[in-house]
Residue, then its C-alpha position, 0 to 999 in steps of 0.5 A: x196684804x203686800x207691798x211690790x213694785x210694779x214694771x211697765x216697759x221698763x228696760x226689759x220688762x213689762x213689755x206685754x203687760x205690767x210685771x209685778x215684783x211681791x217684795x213683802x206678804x206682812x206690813x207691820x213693824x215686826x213682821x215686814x223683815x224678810x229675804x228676796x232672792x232674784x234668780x234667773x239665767x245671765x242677762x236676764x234683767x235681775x240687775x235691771x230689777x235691782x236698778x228700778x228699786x231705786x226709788x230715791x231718783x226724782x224721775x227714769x231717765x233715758x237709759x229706762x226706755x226699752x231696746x224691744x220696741x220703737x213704737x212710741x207707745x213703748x218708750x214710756x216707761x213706769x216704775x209703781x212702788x205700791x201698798x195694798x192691805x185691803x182698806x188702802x191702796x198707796x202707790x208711788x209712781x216714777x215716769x220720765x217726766x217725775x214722781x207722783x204719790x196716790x194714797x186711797x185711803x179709807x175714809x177718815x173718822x172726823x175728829x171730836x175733842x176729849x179733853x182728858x184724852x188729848x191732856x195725856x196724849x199733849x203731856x207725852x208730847x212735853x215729855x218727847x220735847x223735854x227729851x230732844x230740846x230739854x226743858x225750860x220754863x216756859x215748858x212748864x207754863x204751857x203744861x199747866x195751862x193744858x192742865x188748867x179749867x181754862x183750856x178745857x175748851x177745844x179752842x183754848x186748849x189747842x191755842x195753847x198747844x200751837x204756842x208750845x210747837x211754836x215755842x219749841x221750834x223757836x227755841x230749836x232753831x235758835x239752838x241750830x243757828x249758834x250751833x251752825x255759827x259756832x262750827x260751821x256745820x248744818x244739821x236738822x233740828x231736834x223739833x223735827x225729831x220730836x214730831x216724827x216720834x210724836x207722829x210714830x207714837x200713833x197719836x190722834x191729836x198728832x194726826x189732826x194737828x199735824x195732819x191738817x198741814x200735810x195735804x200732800x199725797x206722800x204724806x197722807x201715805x206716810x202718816x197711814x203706814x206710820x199709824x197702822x203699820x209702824x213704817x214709812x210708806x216710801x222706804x230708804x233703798x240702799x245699794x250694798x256692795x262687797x269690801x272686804x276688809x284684812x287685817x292689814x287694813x286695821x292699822x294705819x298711820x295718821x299720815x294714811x287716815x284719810x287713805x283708809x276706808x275702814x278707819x274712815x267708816x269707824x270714825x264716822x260710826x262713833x261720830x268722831x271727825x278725822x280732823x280731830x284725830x289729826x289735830x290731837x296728833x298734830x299738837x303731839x308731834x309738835x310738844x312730844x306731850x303724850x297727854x294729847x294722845x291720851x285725850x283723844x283716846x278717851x274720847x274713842x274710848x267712851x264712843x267705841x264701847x257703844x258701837x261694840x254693844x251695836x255690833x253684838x246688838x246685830x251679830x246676835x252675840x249673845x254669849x260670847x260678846x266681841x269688845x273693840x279697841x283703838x289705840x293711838x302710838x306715836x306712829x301708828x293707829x290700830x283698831x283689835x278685837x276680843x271676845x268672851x269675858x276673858x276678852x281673848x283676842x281675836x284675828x280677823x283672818x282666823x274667823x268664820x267666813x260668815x263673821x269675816x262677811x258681817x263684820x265687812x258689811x257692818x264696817x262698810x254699811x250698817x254702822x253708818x247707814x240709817x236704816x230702818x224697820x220697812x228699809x230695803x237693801x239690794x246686793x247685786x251677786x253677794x259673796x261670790x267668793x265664799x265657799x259653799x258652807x260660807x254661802x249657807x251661813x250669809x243666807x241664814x244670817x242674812x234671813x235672821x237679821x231681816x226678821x229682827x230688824x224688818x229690813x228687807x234684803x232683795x239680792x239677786x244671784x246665781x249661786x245655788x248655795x245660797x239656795x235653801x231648798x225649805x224655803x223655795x218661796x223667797x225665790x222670784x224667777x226672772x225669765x227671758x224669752x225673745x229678751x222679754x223679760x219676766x217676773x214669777x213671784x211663785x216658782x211653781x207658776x212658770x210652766x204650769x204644764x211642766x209637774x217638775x218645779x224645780x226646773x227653773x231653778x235648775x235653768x237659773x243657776x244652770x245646775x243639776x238637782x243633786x247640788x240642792x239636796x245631800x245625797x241622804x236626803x229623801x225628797x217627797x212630791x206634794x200636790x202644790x206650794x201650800x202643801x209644801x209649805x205647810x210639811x216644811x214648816x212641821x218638819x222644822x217644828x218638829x225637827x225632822x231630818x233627812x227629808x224634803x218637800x217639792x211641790x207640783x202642780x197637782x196630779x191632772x185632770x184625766x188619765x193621760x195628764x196623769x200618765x204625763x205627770x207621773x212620766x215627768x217626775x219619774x224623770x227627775x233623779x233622787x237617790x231617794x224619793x216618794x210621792x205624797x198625795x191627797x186622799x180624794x178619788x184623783x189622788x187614788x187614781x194617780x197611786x194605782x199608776x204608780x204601781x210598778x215604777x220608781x213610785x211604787x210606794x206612793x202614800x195616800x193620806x188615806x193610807x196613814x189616817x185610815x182611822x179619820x176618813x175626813x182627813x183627805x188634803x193637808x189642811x185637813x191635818x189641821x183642828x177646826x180650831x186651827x184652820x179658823x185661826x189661819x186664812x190659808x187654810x180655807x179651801x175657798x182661797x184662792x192660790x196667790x193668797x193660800x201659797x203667801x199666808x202659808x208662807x208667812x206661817x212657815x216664817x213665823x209660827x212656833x209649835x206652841x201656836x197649834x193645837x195638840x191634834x194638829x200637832x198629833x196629826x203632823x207627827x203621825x204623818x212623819x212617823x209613816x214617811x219615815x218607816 
């Protein structure tokens, strides 16, 4: 299961063969948020990546062909938007010619009328237009006709159902239309809102009504998404750059409004015209009769409360809750903030540099953006400006904020604080060589020859491995990204300190890659640093070398559970129980599958979801790490 994005001689990638960017490991409404970054030397194509996720353009244009290559073959450049779960294989493709939507679906189950079924799902369906249109009589005619022993019958009860839609649509439009004569603006109809949410509610009968008038393949492939997953298949991408905003650009004059980008975002978060602002100040300056003011005040005053509970909402300001204001003075407008239940005020400049940054994307993006579970928002070079504990706080908000909401943040960067060394697996590296560009979505997978797997990263922000890890920090090797993900994921249940995971490839396949490895690891400088490795024979073998180096004190899982001599590889840590409940943990799987579900499990679980031996487990095996 996965959702990516496909390049194909696109710019500089996809040259060889097609690159694949892995956006998201899990679908579903609640689970589908997560970080992405994109790292890799300058000029390597990260913002080429960050250009092809625009998938809102009708088709590439010129500028998409490759430089490489004048071959003709080459100068066909594709994008692919894509979802794999298994049973359905969707993909959006963009080409220089156009767009095009594929959606394999498995085949659906023909429908079969049940009338008490479908009277409940029809009365939720008034109930969703009563909300958006509001009622009338005619409504509630159409509901007791469905309820009647005359629209039993599949023919008469879905006749009556088609003159409610074209009853609600009828008396939709012709509220639109007064309402477009009355003040000279367009908008979309309350009917369309009452079917999408129908349609989100996973409704059979929606499927079949609705489903018969769409036969094209971006539908089919909504209509999937929305019913298994909660989600559109093709997402809104928006592109979000830095603005920062200063307390000075909290007050302005009505003369400056329309010069004012911050006043213009708020007005436009609580739905207030600019213009009705300066028509209220236009009556006052000419009558000097305050109660112009005034009523305009009250009505910023009912709208700001909501946009401050939408800021809390996404600030996760559980307990000391921000509370906004604007005021109006003769010659002035001014927006103030306050916090806590005492509504202390508060200055802008004076905040945490990671409020200062979500206060400006919430200003400059998210209060006036419609963004949705499964929407993407790119940001090219984020927060270059912010010192590195400020880098750390953007990070873990920026990941928090994508869980909660299911947005998905793809950034590209080369600042390492914005790095956190216990979740390596939200990095794909992007590589160049002979300006061939390249995407590994494992950044254990670039050099399989080469144990050190932090060496991409370290070419890629052209760091040294100190500035990832504090200097008391003991950094311990496992044998590969699974094993990684599943001790990172303890020592954070757990709450473990002052230790780090890294994974390499394995410790060989005979004595001199062994020797090999063990000769390259010793060359990556920790103050402090262990090797971990299984108990089987190769792992054995790999301890008697280390004997007389820098790992003389490597640890076989043999060594800690000398008591259990079936506990031989990290998943043996786990319960039968356990390893039955998570498909990563079976040994059969392959490594592409093991390292994303592993990884998910880091994401994700809590300690209550294991088994007290595994737990027991785990806690042994720090318990003789840490001595």
């Amino acid at each position: 299961m996965k959702r990516f994005l496909k390049l194909h001689k696109y710019r500089n990638f996809g040259m060889d063969k097609e690159d694949v960017l892995v956006l998201n490991r899990d679908l579903s409404k609640d689970r589908i948020g997560d970080l992405v970054i994109l790292i890799g030397p300058n000029n390597s194509g990260k913002s080429n990546v960050l250009d092809a996720l625009d998938l809102k353009k009708e088709k590439l244009s010129e500028r998409d062909k490759t430089t490489l290559s004048f071959d003709s073959d080459d100068l066909c450049p594709k994008l692919t938007f894509g979802v794999s779960d298994g049973a359905a294989h969707l993909s959006y493709e963009l080409t220089l010619s156009g767009a095009k939507c594929l959606a394999q679906l498995p085949e659906a189950k023909p429908y079969q009328f049940n009338y008490e079924e479908a009277l409940r799902e029809f009365e939720s369906w008034v109930a969703i237009f009563r909300k958006h249109i509001g009622d009338d009589d005619a409504t509630a005619q159409f509901l007791a006709a469905a309820r009647s022993d005359q629209c039993k019958t599949e023919v008469e009860f879905h006749s009556n159902m088609n003159r409610f839609l074209d009853h609600e649509r009828n008396r939709c439009e012709s509220r639109r239309m007064n309402y477009f004569a009355n003040t000279g603006r367009q908008t979309s109809t309350q009917y369309d809102a009452a079917v999408n949410e129908i349609m989100n509610s996973g409704s059979k009968l929606a499927s079949f009504v609705f489903g018969k008038k769409k036969d094209d393949e971006l539908s089919k492939a909504n209509d999937y998404m929305k019913a298994k997953y909660g989600i559109s298949f093709l997402p809104t991408v928006i592109a979000y750059t830095d603005k920062s905003i200063n307390q000075s650009d909290l007050e302005t004059s009505i003369d400056k409004l329309d010069q004012s980008p911050f006043f213009q975002s708020v007005f436009k978060a609580i739905g207030i015209e600019p213009s009705f602002i300066k028509n209220g100040y236009s009556q006052y300056q000419q009558f000097h009769n305050k109660a112009s003011l005034n009523k305009i005040k009250r009505e910023i005053d009912r709208k700001i409360g909501e946009l401050s509970n939408e800021f809390n909402r996404m600030y996760f300001a559980e307990k000391d809750e921000y509370k906004f204001a604007i005021d109006l003075d003769a010659n002035t407008i001014s927006f103030s903030m306050a916090r806590g239940k005492d509504e202390d005020p508060i200055m802008i400049q004076y905040q945490s540099t990671g409020f200062r940054w979500f206060f400006d994307l919430f200003f400059n993006f998210l209060s006036t953006s419609q963004l949705n579970a499964g929407d993407i928002v790119v940001m090219d070079e984020p927060a270059t400006h912010l010192h590195p504990e400020g880098q750390r706080e953007l990070r873990r908000f920026l990941k928090q904020f994508a869980m909660r909401s299911g947005i998905t943040f793809v950034i590209a960067t080369h600042m390492p604080f914005l790095i956190d060394p216990d979740n390596y697996d939200e990095l794909r590296v992007v590589s160049s060589e002979n300006n061939r560009a390249h995407i590994a979505n494992l950044f254990t997978a670039i050099d399989e020859n080469d144990p050190d797997s932090l060496k991409p990263i370290k070419e890629s922000l052209t760091i040294k491995q100190n500035v990832l890890y504090d200097y008391d920090t003991e950094i311990v090797w496992v044998e590969g990204i699974t094993d990684y993900n599943y001790l990172t994921m303890f020592k954070n249940l757990l709450g473990i300190k002052n230790i780090a995971f890294l994974p390499f490839q394995g410790v060989g396949k005979n004595d001199n890659h062994e020797r090999a490895i063990l000769k390259s690891l010793i060359s990556v400088k920790f103050y402090k640093r262990n090797l971990l490795l299984d108990g089987d024979a190769a792992g054995k073998a790999m301890k008697e070398k280390c004997k007389d180096t820098a790992f003389n004190n490597a640890i076989c899982l043999t060594d800690i559970f000398k008591d259990q001599p079936n506990i031989k590889e990290i998943e043996d840590l786990f319960s039968p129980e356990d390893r039955k409940k998570y498909a990563s943990l079976d040994k059969e799987s392959d490594l592409f599958k093991k390292s994303f579900v592993s990884s998910n499990m880091k994401k994700f679980c809590k300690l209550e979801d294991f088994s007290e031996m595994t737990i027991n487990n785990f806690k042994k095996l720090f318990d003789h790490i840490s001595d």
